[in-house]
VEXVEXVO-47209 format. One record per residue (C-alpha): residue in three letters; chain; residue number from 1; x, y negated, z. Coordinates in nm, 2 decimals, decimal comma, m for minus. Layout:
<sites>
ALA  A  NUM  X  Y  Z
...
</sites>
This chain:
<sites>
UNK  A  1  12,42  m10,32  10,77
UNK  A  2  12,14  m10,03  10,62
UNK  A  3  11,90  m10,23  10,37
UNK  A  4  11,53  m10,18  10,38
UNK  A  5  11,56  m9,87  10,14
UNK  A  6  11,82  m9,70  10,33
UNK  A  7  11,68  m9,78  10,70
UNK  A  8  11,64  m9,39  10,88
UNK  A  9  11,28  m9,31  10,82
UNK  A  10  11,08  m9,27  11,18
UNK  A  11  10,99  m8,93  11,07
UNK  A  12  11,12  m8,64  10,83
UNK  A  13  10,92  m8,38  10,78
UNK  A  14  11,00  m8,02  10,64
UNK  A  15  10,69  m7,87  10,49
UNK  A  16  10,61  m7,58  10,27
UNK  A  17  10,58  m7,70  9,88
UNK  A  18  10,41  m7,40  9,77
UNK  A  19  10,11  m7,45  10,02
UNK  A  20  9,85  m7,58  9,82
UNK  A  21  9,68  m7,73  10,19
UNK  A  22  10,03  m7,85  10,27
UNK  A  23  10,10  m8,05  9,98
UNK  A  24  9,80  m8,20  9,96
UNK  A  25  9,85  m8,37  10,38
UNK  A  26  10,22  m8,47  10,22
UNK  A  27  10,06  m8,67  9,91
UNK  A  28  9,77  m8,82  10,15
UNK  A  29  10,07  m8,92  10,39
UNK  A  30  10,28  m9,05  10,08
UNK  A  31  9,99  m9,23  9,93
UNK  A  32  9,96  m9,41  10,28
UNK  A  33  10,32  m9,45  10,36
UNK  A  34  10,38  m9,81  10,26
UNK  A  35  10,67  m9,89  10,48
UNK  A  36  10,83  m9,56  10,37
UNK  A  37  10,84  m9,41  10,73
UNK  A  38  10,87  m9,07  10,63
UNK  A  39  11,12  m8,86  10,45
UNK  A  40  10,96  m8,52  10,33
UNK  A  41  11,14  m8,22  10,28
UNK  A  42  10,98  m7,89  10,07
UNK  A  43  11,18  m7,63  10,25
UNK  A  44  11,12  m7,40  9,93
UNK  A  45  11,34  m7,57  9,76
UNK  A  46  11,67  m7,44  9,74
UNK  A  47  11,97  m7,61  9,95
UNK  A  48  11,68  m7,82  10,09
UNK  A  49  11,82  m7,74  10,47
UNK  A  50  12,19  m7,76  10,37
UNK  A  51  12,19  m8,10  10,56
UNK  A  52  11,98  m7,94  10,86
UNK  A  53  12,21  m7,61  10,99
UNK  A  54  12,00  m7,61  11,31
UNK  A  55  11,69  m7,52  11,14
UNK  A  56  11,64  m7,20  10,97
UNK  A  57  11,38  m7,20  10,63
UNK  A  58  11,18  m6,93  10,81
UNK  A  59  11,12  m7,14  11,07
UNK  A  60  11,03  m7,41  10,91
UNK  A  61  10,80  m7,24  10,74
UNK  A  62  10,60  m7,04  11,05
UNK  A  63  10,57  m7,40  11,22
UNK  A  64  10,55  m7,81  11,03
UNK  A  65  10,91  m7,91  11,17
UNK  A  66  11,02  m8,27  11,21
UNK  A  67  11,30  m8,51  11,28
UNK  A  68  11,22  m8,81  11,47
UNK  A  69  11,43  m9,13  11,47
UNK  A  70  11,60  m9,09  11,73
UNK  A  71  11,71  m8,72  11,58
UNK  A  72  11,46  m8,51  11,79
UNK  A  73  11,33  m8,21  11,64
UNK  A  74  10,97  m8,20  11,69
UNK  A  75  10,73  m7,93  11,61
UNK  A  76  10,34  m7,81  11,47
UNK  A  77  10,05  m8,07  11,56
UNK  A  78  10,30  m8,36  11,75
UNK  A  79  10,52  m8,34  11,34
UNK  A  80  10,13  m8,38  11,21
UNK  A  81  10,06  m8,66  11,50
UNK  A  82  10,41  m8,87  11,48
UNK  A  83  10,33  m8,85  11,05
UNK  A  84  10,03  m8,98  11,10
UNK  A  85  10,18  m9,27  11,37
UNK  A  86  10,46  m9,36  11,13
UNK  A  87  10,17  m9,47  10,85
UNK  A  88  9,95  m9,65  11,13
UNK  A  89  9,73  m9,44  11,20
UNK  A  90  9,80  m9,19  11,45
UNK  A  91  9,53  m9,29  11,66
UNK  A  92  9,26  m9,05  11,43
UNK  A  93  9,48  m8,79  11,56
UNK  A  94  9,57  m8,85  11,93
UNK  A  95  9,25  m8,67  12,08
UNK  A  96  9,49  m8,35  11,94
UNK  A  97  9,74  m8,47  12,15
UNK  A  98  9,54  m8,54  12,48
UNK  A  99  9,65  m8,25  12,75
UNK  A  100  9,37  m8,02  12,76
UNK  A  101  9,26  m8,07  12,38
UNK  A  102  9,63  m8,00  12,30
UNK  A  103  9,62  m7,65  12,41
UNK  A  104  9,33  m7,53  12,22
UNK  A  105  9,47  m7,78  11,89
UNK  A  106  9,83  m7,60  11,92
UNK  A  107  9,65  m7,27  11,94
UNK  A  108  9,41  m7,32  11,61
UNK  A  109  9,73  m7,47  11,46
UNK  A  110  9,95  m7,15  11,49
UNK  A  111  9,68  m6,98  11,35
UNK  A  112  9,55  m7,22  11,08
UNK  A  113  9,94  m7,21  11,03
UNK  A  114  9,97  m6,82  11,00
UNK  A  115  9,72  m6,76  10,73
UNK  A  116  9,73  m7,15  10,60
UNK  A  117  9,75  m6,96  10,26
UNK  A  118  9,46  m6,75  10,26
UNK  A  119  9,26  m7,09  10,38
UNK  A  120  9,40  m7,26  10,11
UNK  A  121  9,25  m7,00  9,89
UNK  A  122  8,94  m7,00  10,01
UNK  A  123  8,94  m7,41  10,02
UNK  A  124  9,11  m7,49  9,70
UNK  A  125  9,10  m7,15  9,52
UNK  A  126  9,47  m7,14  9,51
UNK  A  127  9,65  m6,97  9,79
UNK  A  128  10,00  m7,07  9,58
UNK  A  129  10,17  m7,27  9,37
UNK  A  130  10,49  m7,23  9,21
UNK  A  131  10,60  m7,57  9,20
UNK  A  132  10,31  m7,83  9,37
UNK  A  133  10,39  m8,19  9,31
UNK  A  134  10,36  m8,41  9,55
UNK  A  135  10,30  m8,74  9,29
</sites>
């Protein structure tokens, strides 16, 4: 029988750790997880994927990857969408999710996701960090 602490979290999420932008959604959604519904993983870290052979660090780290509960792998804006579900409050996000919103959301994504450090250098004046902290 799992206990509370060692229940499968609805959600585990790979993310880039030295993404300024990145680390900052990942201590918003930890700050707001209070049933503990997500597992985050910095793919930077080294053997952080040694439990996940099916997905490759480079990857990970084109497009936010994600494990559901029921061992799904899920992908850009729905990893962003089910994150923000698992904490209760997926519904601020669901317009990105609605079929024609979705295409032009998963299009600004890929490229918000492309150059996410140059945005974070212009929005936080840091494009990288060597070791970001998520607490």
């Amino acid at each position: 029988m799992q206990t509370q602490s060692q229940a499968m979290p609805e959600l585990t999420v790979f993310y880039d750790g030295t993404c300024p932008l990145c680390v900052s959604e990942m201590k918003s959604l930890t700050r707001q997880d209070t049933r503990n519904a997500l597992r985050l993983i910095d793919v930077q870290k080294e053997g952080a994927l040694s439990d996940y052979p099916f997905i490759s660090r480079d990857a990970a780290l084109t497009v936010l990857h994600g494990i559901d509960a029921n061992g799904h792998l899920v992908k850009g804006l729905d990893v962003t969408y089910l994150a923000w579900k698992a904490i209760g409050k997926g519904w601020m996000i669901a317009p990105l999710r609605w079929p024609i919103v979705r295409l032009v959301a998963d299009w600004v994504y890929v490229k918000f996701a492309t150059h996410r450090y140059r945005i974070s250098a212009l929005l936080t004046g840091k494009a990288r960090c060597e070791q970001c902290r998520l607490k």
